[in-house]
N, C-alpha and C positions, 0 to 999 in steps of 0.2 A: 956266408951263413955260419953262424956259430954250430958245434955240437947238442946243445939244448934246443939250437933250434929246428936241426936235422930231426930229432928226438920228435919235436912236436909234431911238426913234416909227416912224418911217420905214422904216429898215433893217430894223427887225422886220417890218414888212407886206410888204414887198416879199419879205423869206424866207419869210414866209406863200406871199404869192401863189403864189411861187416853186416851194413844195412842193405848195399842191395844183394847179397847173398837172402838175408832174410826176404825182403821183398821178391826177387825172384821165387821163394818156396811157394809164397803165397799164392805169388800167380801162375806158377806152373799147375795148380791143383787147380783152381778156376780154369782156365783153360784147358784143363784137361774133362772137366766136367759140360764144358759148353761145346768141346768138337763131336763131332757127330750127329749134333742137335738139327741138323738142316739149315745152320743159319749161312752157309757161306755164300750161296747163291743173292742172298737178300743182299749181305756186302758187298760181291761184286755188282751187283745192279745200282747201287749207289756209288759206287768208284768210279763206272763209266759215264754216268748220271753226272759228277763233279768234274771227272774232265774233259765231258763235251764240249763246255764252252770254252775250254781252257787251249784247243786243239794242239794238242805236245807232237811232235814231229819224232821224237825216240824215247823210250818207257822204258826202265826199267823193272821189271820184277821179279818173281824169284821163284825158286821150285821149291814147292813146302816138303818140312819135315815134321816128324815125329807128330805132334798135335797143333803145329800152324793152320793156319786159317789161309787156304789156297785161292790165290789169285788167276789162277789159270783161266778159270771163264772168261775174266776181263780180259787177262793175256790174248789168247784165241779171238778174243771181240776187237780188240785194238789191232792186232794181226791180220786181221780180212778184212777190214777197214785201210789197210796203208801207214798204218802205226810201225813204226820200227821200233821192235822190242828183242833187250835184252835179260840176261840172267846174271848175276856176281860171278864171279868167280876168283875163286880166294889163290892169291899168289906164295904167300909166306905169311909169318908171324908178323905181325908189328907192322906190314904195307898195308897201304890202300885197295880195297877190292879194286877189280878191272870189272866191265861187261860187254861179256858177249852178245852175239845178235843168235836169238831163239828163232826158232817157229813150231809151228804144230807137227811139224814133221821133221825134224831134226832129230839128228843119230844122238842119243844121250851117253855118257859114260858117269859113273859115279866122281863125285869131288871131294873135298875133306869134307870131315861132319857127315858124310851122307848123303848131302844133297847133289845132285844132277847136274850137271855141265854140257853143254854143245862137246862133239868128239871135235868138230871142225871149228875152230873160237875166229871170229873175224871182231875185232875190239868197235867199239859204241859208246857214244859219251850222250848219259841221256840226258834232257829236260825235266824231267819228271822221275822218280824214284818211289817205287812201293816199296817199305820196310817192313819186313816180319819184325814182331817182336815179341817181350815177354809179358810187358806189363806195360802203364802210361799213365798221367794224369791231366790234370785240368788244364798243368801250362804247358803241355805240349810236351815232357819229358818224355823220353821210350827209354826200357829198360831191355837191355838184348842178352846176349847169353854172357857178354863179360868179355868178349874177345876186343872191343872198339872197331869192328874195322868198318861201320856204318859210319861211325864220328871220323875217325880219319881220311876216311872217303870223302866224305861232304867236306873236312875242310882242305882237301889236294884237290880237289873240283875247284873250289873257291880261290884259291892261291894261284889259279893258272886263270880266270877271270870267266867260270863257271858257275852258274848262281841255279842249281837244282830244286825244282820246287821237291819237299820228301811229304811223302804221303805214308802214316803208319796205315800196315791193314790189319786189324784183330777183331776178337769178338767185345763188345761190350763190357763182358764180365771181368775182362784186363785189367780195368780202372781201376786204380791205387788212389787212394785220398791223395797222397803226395808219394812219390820215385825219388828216391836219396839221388842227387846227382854232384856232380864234380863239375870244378872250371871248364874239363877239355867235354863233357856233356854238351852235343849239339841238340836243342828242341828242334821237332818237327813241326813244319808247317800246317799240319791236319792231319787228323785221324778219321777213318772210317769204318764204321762196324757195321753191324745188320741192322741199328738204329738209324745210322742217316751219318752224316760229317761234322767234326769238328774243326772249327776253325781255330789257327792258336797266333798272336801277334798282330 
């Protein structure tokens, strides 16, 4: 690759970055206006509603922060059900998250970012994946916090002959007309809010 075209290379990530930094602003203030609202419960009733019939054997999902939209109801329902569920847990920069196997009564310890970990991590490789995120649109893009490590998760699942269905879980008000994304951008298979499911592919 020439130097002009490293240059270009470049130019385009940065107007990457550049949009979904903007994008992310947008949607952190939308969801930040919709948490609290009562609506998380109506999500989870529709999360477990979509993967009734789907009956996943290990979940992943995740212990909310800051203004996420908390999956725990469904967690807790798929867990006394016989659901084996995990949580992420982030290893380093730049890897693949791992998940641990949660339950309702597991000893927590704080992780990076803030979020919550198992003190005791027994690893989990799930079927099914609930992603927080920040924003999303119509084909199925999720915008997270900038770190990748849902993209590169999904595709190191993939590369060992793992095929996760990902479930985004947020409110409604997430939706972006369009989520600037990149080549290494995995879409998700469906999103779910306190409206009902979307299906994406």
């Amino acid at each position: 690759m020439s130097s002009s075209d490293h240059a270009g290379a470049a130019r385009k990530d940065a107007g990457l970055d550049a949009a979904k930094a903007a994008a992310r602003k947008r949607a952190f203030a939308a969801r930040r206006e919709a948490y609290g609202q009562g609506l998380d419960a109506r999500a989870n009733a529709h999360l477990l509603a979509f993967l009734a019939p789907i009956r996943p054997r290990a979940v992943a999902g995740y212990m909310p922060i800051r203004t996420e939209i908390s999956p725990l109801e469904a967690m807790d329902a798929l867990h006394a059900g016989g659901v084996a569920v995990g949580v992420p847990v982030i290893e380093g920069a730049g890897r693949p998250l791992v998940f641990h196997l949660w339950s309702p009564e597991a000893e927590m310890v704080e992780g990076p970012f803030g979020a919550r970990v198992p003190r005791q991590g027994e690893a989990m490789i799930p079927d099914v994946i609930i992603a927080p995120l920040v924003a999303f649109d119509a084909r199925g893009f999720r915008l997270g916090y900038g770190g990748g490590f849902y993209d590169r998760t999904i595709a190191a699942l993939r590369a060992v002959g793992h095929d996760p269905l990902v479930v985004g879980l947020a409110y409604a008000a997430q939706e972006l007309p369009e989520v600037p994304a990149g080549p290494t951008d995995m879409p998700l298979d469906a999103v779910v809010t306190e409206r009902g499911v979307r299906r994406f592919g």
